[in-house]
MMTF fields as JSON, N, C-alpha, C and O atoms, coordinates in Angstrom:
{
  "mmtfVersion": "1.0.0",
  "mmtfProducer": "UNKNOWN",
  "numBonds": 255,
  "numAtoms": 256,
  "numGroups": 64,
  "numChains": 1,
  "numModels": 1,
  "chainsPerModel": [1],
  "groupsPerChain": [64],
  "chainIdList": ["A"],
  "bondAtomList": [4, 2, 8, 6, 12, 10, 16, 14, 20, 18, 24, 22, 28, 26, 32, 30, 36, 34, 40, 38, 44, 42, 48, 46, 52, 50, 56, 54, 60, 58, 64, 62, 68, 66, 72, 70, 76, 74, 80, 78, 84, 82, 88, 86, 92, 90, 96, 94, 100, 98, 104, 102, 108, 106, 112, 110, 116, 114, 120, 118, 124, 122, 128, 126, 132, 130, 136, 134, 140, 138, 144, 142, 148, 146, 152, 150, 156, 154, 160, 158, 164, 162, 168, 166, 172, 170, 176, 174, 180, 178, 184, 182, 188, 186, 192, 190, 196, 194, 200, 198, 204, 202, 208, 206, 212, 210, 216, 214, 220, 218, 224, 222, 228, 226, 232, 230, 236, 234, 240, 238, 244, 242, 248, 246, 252, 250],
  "bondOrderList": [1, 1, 1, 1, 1, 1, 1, 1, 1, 1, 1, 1, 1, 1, 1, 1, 1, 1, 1, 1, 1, 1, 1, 1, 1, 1, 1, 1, 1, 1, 1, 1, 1, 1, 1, 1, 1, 1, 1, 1, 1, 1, 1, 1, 1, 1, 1, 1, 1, 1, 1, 1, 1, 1, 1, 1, 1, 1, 1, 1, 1, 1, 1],
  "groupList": [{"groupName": "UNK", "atomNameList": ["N", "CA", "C", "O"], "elementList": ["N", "C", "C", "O"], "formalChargeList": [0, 0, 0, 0], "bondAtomList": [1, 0, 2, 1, 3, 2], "bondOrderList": [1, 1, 2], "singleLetterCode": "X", "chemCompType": "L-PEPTIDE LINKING"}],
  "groupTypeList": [0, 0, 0, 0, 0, 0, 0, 0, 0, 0, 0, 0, 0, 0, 0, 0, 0, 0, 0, 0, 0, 0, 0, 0, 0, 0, 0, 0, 0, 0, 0, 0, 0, 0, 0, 0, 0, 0, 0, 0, 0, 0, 0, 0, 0, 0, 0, 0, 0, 0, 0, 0, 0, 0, 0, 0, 0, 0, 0, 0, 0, 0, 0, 0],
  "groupIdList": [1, 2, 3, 4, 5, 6, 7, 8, 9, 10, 11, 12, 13, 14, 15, 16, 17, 18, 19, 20, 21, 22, 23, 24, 25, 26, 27, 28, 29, 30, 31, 32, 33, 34, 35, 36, 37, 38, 39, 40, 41, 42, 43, 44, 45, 46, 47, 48, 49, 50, 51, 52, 53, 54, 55, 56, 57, 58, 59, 60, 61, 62, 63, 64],
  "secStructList": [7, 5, 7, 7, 7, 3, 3, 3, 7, 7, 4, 4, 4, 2, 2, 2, 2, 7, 7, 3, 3, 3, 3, 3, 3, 3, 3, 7, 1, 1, 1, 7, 7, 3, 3, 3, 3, 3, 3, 3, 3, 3, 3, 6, 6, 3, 3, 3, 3, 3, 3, 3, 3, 3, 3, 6, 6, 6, 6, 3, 3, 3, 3, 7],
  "xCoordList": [-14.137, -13.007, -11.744, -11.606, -10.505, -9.071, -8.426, -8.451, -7.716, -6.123, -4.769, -4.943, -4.068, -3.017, -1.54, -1.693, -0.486, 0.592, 2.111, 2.333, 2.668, 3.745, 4.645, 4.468, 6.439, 7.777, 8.626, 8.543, 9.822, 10.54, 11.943, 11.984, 13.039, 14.312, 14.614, 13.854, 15.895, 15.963, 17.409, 18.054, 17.621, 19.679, 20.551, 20.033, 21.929, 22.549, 22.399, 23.142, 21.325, 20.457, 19.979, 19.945, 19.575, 18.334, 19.315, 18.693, 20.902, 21.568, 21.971, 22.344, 21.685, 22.463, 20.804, 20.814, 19.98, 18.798, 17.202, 16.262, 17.119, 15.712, 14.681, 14.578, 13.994, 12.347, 11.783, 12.159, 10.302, 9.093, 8.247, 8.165, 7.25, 6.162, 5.05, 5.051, 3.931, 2.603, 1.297, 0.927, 0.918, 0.07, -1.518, -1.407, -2.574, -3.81, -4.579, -4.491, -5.452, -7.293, -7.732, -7.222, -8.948, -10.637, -11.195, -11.299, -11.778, -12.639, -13.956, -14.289, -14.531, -16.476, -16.458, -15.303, -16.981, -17.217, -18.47, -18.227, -19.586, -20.176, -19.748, -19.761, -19.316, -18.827, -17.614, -17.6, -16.573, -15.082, -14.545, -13.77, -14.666, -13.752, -13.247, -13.668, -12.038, -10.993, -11.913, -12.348, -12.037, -13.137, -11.752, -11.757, -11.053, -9.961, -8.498, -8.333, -7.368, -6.227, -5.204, -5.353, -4.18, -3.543, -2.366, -2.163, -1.137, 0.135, 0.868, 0.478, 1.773, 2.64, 4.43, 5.014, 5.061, 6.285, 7.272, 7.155, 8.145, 9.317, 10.781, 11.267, 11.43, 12.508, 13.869, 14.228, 14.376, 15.918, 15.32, 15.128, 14.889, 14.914, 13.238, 12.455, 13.321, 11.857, 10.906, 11.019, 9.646, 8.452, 7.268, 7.473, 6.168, 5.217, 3.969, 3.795, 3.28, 1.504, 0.824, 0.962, -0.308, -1.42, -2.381, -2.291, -3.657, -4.798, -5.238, -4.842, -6.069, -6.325, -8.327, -8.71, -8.816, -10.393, -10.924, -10.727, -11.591, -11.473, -13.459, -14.273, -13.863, -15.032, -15.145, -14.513, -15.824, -16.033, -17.038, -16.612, -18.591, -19.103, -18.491, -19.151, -17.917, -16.784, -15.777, -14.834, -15.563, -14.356, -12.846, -12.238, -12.551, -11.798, -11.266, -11.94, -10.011, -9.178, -9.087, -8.783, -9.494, -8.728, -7.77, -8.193, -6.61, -5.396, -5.133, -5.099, -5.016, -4.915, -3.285, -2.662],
  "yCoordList": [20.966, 21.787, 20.933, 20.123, 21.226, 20.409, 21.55, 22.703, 20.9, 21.547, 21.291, 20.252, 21.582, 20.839, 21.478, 22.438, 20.972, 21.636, 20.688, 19.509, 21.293, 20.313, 21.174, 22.344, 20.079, 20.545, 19.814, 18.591, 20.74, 19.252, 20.347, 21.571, 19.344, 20.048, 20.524, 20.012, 21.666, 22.808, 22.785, 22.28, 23.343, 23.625, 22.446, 21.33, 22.572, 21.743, 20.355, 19.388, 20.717, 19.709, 18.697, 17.517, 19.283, 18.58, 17.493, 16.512, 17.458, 16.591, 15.082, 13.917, 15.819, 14.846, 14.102, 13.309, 14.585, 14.283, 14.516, 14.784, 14.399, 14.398, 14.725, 13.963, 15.741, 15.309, 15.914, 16.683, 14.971, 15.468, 15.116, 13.888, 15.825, 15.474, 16.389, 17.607, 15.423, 16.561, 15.692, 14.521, 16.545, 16.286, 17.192, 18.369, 16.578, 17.031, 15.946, 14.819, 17.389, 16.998, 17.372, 17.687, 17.224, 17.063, 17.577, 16.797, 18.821, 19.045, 19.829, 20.757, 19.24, 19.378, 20.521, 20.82, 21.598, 22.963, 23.328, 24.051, 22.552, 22.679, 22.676, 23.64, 21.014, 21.489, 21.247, 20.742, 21.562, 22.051, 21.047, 21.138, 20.04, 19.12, 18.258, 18.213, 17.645, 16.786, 15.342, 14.495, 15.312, 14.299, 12.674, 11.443, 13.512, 12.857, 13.274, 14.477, 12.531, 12.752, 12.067, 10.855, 12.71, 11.916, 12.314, 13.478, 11.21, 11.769, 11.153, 10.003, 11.539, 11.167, 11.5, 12.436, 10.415, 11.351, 10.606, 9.446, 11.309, 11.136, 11.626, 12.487, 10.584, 11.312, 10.214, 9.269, 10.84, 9.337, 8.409, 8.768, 7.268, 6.007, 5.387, 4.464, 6.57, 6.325, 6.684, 7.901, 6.266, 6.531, 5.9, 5.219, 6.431, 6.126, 6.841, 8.057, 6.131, 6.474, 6.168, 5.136, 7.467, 6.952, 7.638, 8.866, 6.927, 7.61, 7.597, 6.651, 8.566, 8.139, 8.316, 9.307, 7.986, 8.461, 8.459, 7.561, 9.52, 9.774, 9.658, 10.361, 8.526, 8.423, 9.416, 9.203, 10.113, 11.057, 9.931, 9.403, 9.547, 9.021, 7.504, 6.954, 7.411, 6.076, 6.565, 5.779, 7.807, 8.14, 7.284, 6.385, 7.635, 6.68, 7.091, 7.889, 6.48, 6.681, 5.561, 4.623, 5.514, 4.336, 4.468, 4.93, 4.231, 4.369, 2.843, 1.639, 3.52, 2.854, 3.099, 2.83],
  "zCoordList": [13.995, 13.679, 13.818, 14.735, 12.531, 12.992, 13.386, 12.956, 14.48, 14.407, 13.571, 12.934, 13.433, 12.859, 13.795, 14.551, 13.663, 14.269, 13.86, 14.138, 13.401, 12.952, 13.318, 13.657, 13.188, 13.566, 13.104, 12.989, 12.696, 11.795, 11.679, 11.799, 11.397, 12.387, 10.746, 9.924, 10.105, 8.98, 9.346, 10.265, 8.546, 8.141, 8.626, 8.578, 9.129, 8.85, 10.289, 10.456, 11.009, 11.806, 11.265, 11.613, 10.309, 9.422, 8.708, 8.298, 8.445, 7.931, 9.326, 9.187, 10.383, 11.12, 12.209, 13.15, 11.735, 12.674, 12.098, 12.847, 10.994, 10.293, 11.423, 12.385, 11.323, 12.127, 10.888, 10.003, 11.331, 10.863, 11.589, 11.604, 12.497, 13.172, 13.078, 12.902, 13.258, 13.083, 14.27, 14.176, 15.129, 15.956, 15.109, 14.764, 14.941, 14.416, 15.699, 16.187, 15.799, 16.865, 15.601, 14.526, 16.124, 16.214, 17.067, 18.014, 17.317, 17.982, 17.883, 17.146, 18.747, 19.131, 18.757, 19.061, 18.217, 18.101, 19.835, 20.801, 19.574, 20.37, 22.093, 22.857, 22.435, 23.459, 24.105, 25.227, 23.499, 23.092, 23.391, 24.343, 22.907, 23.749, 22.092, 20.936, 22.953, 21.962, 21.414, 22.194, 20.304, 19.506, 19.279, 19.295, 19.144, 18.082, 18.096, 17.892, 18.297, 18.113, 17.066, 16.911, 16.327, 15.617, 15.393, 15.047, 15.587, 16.019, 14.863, 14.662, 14.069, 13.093, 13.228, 12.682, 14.132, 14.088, 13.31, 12.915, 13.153, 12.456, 12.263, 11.53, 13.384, 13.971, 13.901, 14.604, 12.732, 12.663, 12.033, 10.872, 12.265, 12.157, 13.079, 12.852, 14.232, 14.79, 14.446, 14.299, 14.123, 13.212, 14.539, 15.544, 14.026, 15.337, 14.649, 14.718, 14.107, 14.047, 15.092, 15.75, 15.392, 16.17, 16.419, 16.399, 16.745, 16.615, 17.99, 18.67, 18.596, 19.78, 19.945, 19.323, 20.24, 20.102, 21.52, 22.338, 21.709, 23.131, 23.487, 22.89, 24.654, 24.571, 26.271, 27.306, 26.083, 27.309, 28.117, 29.145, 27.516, 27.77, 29.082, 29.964, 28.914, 29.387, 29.843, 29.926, 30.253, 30.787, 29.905, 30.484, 28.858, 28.631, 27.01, 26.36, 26.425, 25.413, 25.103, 25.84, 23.289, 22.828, 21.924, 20.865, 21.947, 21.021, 20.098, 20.352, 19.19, 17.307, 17.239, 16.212]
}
């Protein structure tokens, strides 16, 4: 299953401060847990991709 969830700044904000961001998982249907993360923001001039993949097995996150 994805999630998706985005936010991004509207009216006369939107002239002095652009956003656009969207956070989307991945997750296990079975046993609920976060498979996958992916962050896209976009704010001014700052931009930032990333993926994160999460190994339960290993206790542990790897970020892309």
């Amino acid at each position: 299953m994805r999630s998706t969830c985005t936010g991004k700044s509207s009216g006369s904000f939107d002239l002095i401060l652009r956003i656009r961001d969207s956070w989307t998982t991945y997750i296990d249907t079975v046993s609920k847990s976060s498979q996958r993360s992916i962050r896209h923001i976009e704010e001014g001039k700052y931009k930032l991709d990333e993926v994160v993949q999460f190994d339960y097995d290993n206790n542990k996150a790897v970020v892309d």
